[in-house]
C-alpha positions as CSV (number, residue, x, y, z in Angstrom):
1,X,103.2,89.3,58.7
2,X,103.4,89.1,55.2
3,X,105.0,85.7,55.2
4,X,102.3,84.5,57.2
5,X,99.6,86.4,54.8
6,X,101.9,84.2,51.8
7,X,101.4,80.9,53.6
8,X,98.1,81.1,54.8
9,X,97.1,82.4,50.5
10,X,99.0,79.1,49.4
11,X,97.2,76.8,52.4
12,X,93.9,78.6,51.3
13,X,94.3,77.7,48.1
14,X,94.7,74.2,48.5
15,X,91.7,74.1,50.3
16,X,89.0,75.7,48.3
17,X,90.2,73.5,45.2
18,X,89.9,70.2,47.9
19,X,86.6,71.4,49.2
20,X,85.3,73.3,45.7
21,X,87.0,71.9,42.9
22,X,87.3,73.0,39.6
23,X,88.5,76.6,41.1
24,X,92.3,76.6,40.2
25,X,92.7,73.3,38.1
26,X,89.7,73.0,35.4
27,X,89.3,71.5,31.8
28,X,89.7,73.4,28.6
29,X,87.8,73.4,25.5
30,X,89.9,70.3,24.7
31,X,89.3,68.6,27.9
32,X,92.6,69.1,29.2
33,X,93.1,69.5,33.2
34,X,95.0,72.9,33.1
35,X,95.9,75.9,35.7
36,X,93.5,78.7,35.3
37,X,95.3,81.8,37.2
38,X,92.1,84.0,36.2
39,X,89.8,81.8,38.0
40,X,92.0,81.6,41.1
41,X,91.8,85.2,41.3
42,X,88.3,86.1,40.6
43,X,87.1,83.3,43.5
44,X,89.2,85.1,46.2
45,X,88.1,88.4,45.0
46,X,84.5,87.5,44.7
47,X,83.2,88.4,47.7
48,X,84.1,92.0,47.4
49,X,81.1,92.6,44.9
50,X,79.0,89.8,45.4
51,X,77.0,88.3,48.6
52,X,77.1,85.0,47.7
53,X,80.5,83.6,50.1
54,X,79.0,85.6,52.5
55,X,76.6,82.9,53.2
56,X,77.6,81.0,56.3
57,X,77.0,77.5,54.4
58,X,80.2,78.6,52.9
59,X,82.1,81.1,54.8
60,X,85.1,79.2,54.6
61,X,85.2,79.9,51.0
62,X,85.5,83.3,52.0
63,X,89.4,84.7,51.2
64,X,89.0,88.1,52.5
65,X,87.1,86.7,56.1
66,X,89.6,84.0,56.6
67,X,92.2,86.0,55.8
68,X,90.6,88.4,58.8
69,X,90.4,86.2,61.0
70,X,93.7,84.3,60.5
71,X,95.3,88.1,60.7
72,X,94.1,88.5,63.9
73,X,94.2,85.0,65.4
74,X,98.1,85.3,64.4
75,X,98.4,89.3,65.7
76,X,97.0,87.5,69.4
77,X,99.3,85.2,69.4
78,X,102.6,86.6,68.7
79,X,101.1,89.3,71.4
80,X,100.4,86.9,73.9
81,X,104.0,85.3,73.0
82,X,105.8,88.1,73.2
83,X,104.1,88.9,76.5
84,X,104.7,85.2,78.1
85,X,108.7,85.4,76.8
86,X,109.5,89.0,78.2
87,X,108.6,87.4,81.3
């Protein structure tokens, strides 16, 4: 579970900075393109005290409902796997 929770963090992140931009990889004062951890962090913990990613225009931005719904799309199937290989 928790290596699924690490993959689908590292895929998630890949996407919001594709679909977003500017979230993980943003200029500096000097114009530079550089990696800004803080940023990363506060977007996936946003929705916890803010309403906004709970819009469903962007839903998909939303780490803690994706993460949700992954968790229990992946909790089905290793069910429903285990299940159809016991057989």
């Amino acid at each position: 579970m928790l290596l699924f929770i690490l993959i689908f963090t590292i895929c998630f992140i890949i996407f919001i900075e594709w679909y977003f931009g500017s979230i993980v990889f943003r200029p500096d004062a000097s114009n530079h393109i550089v990696f800004n951890f803080s940023s990363l962090v506060n977007f996936l913990f946003h929705p916890f005290h803010n309403s906004f990613l709970w819009n469903l225009e962007v839903i998909m931005g939303n780490y803690p409902c994706m993460l949700f719904i992954g968790i229990c799309i992946y909790s089905l199937v290793n069910k429903y796997m285990y299940l159809f290989i016991s057989k």
